[in-house]
C-alpha positions as CSV (number, residue, x, y, z in Angstrom):
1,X,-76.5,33.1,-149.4
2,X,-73.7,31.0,-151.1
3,X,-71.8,28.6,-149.0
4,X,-68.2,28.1,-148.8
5,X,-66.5,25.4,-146.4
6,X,-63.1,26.3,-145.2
7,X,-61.0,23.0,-144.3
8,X,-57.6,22.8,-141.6
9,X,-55.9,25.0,-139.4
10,X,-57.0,27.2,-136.9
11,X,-54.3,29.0,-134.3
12,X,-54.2,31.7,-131.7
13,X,-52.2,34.0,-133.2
14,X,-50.5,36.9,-130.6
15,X,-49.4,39.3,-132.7
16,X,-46.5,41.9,-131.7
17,X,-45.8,45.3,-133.7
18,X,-42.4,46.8,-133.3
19,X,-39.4,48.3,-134.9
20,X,-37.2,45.5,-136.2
21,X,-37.0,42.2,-134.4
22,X,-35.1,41.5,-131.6
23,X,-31.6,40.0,-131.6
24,X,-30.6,37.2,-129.2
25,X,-31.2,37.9,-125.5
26,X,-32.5,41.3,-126.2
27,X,-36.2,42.7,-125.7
28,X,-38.1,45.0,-127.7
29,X,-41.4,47.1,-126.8
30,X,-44.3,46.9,-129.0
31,X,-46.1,49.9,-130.5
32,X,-49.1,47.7,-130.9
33,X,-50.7,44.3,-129.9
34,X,-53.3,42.0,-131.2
35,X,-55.0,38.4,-130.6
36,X,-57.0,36.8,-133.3
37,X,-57.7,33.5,-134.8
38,X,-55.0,32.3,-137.4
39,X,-54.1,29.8,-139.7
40,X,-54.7,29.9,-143.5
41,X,-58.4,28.2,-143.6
42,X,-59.9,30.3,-140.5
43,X,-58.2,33.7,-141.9
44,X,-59.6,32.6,-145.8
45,X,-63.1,32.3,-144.1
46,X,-62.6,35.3,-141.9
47,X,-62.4,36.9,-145.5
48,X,-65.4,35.2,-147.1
49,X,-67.9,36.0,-144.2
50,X,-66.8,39.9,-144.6
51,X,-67.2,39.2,-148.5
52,X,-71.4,38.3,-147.8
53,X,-70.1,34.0,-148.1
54,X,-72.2,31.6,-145.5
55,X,-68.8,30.4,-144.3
56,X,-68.2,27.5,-142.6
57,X,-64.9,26.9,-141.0
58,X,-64.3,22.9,-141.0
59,X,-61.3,22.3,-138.0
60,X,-60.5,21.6,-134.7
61,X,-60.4,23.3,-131.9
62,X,-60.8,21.7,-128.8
63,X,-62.4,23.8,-125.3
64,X,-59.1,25.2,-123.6
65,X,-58.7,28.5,-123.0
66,X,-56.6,28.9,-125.9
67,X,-59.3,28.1,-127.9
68,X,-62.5,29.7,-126.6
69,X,-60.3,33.0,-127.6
70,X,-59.9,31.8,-131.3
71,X,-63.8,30.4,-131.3
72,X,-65.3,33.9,-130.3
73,X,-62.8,36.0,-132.7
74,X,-63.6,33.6,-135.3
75,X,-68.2,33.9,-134.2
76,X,-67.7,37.7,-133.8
77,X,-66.6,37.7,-137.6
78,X,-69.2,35.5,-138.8
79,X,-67.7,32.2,-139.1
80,X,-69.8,29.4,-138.9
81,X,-67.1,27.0,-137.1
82,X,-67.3,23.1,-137.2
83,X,-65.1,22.1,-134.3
84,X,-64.1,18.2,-134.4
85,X,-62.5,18.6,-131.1
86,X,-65.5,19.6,-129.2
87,X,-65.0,19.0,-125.9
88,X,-61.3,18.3,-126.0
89,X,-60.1,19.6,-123.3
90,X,-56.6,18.9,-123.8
91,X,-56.5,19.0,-127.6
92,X,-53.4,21.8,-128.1
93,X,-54.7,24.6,-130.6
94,X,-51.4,26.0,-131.8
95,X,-50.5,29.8,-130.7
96,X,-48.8,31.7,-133.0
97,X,-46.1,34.6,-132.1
98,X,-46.2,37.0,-134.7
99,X,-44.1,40.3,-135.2
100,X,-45.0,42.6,-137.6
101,X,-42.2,45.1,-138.4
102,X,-43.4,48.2,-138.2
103,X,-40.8,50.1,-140.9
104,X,-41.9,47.5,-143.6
105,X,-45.0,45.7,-142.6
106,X,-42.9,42.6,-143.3
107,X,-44.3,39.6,-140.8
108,X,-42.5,36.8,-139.1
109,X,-43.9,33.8,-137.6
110,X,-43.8,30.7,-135.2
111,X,-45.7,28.0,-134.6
112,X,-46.7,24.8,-134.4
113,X,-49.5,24.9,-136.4
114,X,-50.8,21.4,-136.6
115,X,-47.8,19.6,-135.6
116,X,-48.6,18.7,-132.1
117,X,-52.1,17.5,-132.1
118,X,-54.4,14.9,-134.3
119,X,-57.2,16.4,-135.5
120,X,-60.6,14.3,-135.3
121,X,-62.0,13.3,-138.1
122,X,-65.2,14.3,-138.9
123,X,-68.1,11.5,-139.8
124,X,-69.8,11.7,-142.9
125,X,-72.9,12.3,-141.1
126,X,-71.7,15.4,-139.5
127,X,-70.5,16.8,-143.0
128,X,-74.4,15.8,-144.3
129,X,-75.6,18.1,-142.2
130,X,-73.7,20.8,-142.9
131,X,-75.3,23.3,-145.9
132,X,-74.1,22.4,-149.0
133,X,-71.2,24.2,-150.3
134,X,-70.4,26.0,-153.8
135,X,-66.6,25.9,-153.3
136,X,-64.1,23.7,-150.9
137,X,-61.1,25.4,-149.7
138,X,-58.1,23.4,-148.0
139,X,-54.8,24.5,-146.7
140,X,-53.2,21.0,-146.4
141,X,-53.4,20.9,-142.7
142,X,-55.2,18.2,-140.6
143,X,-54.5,15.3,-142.8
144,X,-56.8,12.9,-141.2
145,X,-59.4,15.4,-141.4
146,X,-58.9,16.5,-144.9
147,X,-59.1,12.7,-146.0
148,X,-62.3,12.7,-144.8
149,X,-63.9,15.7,-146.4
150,X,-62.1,14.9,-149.7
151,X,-63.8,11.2,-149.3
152,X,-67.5,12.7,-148.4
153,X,-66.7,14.9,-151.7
154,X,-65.9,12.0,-153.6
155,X,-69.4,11.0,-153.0
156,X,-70.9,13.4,-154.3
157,X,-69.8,13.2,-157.7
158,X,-73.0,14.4,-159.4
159,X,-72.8,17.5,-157.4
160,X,-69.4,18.3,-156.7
161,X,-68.7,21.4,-155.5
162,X,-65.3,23.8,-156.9
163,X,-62.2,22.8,-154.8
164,X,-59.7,25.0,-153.8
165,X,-56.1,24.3,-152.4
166,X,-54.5,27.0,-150.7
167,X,-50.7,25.2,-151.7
168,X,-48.9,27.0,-148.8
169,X,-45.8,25.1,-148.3
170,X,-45.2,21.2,-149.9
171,X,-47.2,18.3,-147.1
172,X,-47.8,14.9,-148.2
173,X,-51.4,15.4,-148.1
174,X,-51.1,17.5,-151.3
175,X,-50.6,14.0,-153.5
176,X,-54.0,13.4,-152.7
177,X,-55.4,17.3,-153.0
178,X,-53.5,18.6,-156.2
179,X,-55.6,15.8,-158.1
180,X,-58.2,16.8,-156.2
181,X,-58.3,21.1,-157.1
182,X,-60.3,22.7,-159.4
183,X,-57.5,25.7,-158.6
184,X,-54.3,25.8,-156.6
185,X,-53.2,29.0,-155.9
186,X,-49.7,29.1,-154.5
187,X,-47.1,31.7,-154.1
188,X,-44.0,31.6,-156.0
189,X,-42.0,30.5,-153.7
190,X,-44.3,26.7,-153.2
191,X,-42.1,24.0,-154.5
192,X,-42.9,20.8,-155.7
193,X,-40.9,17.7,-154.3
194,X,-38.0,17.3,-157.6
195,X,-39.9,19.5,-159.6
196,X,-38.7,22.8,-161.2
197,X,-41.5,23.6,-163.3
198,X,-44.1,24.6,-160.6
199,X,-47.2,25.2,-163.2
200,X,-46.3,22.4,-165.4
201,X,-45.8,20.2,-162.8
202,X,-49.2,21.0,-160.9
203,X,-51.1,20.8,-164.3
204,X,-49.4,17.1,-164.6
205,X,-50.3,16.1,-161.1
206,X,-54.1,16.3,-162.1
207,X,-55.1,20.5,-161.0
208,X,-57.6,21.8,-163.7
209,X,-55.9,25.4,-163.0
210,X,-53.3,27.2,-161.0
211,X,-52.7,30.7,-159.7
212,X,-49.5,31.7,-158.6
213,X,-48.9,34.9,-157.2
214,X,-45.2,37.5,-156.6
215,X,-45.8,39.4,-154.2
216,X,-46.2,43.1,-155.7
217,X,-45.8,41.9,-158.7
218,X,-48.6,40.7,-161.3
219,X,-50.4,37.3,-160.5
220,X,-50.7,34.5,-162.8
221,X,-53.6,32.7,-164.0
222,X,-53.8,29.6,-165.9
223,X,-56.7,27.7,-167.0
224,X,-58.0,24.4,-169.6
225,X,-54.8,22.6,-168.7
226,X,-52.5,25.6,-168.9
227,X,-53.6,26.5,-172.7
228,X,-54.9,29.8,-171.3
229,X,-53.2,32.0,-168.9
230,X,-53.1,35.7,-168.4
231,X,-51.5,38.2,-165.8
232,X,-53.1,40.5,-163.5
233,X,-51.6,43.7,-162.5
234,X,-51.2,44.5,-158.5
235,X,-52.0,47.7,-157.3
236,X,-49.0,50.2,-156.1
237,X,-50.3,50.2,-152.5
238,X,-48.3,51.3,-149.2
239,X,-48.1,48.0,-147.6
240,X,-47.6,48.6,-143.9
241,X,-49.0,44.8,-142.4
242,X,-48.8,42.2,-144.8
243,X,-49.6,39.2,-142.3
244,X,-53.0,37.3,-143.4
245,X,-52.6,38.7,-146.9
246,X,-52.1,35.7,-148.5
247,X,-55.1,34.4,-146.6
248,X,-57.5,37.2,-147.3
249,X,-56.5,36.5,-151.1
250,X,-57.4,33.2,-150.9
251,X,-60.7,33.8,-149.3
252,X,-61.9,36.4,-151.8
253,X,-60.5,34.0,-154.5
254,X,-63.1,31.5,-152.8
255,X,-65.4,33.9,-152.3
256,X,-65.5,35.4,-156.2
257,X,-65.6,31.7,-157.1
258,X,-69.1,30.7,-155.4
259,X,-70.6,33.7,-157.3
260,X,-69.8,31.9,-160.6
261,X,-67.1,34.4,-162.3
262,X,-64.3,32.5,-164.2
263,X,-60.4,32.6,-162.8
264,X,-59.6,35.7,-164.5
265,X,-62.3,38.0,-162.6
266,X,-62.0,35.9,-159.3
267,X,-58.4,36.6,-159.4
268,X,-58.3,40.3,-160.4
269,X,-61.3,40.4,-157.2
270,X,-58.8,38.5,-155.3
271,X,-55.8,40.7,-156.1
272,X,-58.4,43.7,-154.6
273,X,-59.0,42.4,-151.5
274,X,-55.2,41.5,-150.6
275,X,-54.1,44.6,-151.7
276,X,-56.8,46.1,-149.4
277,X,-55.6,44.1,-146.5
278,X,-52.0,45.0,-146.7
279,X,-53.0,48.9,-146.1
280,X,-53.9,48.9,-142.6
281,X,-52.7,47.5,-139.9
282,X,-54.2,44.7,-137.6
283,X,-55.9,41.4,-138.4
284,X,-59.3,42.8,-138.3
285,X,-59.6,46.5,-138.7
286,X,-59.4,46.1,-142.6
287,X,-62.2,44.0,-143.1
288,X,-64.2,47.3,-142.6
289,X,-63.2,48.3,-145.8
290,X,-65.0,45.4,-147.8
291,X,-67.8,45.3,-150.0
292,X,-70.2,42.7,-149.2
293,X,-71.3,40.8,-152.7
């Protein structure tokens, strides 16, 4: 089976369905409620595992109530989950309040994510024991803790595996893992610090290729140090839950990857899966509707 690690965030994410959002000091009741495991890396690997991957969630959760929810969401689904907080009682895994509203499937969210807590770093001897990956994703989260997979790569130089960076929004760390990605796929709303040309200006901080997708509208795809780029059309879907969707894309994206297609096809494969996700509504139900590779 092909092996994918999934590095940073995990949260508990509560998630609230309801018509429109409530304005200040008012209550709305939900038509529908939901706890899962969140954050970009666990949801990405919650999407590879359903895709047939051998993934392997790399992150920290601690042993508090909190996070014995997010562990057995994430083991039901078939996450293999490296916890460098294992028997941290007190380490705070970040809960997430989402509301999905229910006329546009539009999501909000707060959280921490990993603002309040240091994650442990994992030894090198840890990651040696670990299978072998094909592709690396990271979301940017955890800085100590990506350091230290991105040094244990660097060793491995002879047989590096594919590197992913899930460019969310801008954090420090991504000096070190732009240079770092074989692909950074961002939105187009990801900005770079005094830099108004996003694809240009990823390609000159060292990425080997970039994806950027617009929502409904087509993704882009560039490749060889931008001299080849192409588009690929989204599907007119009814969206009715788009939270996780950017997630789900970029754990197909991952997942298409570690099978050995070039961008294009992972990207078009990527494109499918998202659009799939946005269809139903939940966190989990959709993942029914996958076809293991």
């Amino acid at each position: 089976m092909t092996v994918c690690w999934f590095v940073g965030l995990t949260t508990l994410d509560v998630v609230h369905r309801a018509n429109g959002r409530p304005s200040a000091n008012e209550k709305v009741t939900a038509s529908r409620q939901d706890v899962a495991a969140g954050g970009p890396a666990a949801n990405a690997a919650v999407t590879a595992a359903a895709l047939g991957v051998d993934a392997v969630l790399v992150t920290a959760l601690g042993t508090s109530p909190v996070a014995a929810a997010a562990r057995a969401d994430l083991e039901t689904c078939g996450v293999t989950v490296v916890d460098t907080a294992a028997g941290a009682v007190d380490f705070p895994l970040a809960v997430s309040a989402v509301l999905v509203d229910d006329a546009t499937g539009v999501r909000s969210v707060i959280s921490a994510d990993g603002a309040l807590s240091v994650a442990p770093t994992p030894t090198a001897d840890l990651l040696d024991g670990l299978p072998a990956p094909e592709v690396v994703l990271f979301d940017g989260h955890h800085p100590a803790l990506t350091q230290a997979v991105l040094a244990w790569l660097d060793g491995r130089a002879d047989d590096r595996p594919l590197v992913v960076l899930d460019a969310g929004r801008w954090r420090p760390i991504f000096t070190d893992l732009i240079p770092a990605a074989d692909v950074v796929a961002a939105s187009d709303d990801f900005t770079l610090p005094d830099d108004d040309h996003l694809v240009a200006g990823l390609f000159e901080r060292g990425a080997r290729g970039v994806v950027i997708t617009h929502g409904p509208h087509p993704a882009e795809w560039h490749a060889g140090d931008g001299f080849q780029a192409g588009l690929v059309d989204i599907p007119e879907v009814a969206a009715v839950d788009t939270l996780g969707a950017g997630d789900a894309f970029h754990g197909a994206l991952v997942a298409a990857l570690a099978s050995g297609v070039g961008l294009p096809s992972a990207v078009t494969s990527a494109v499918e899966v998202a659009s799939t996700r946005v269809q139903h509504v939940g966190p989990r139900v959709w993942l029914n509707q996958l076809e293991v590779n």
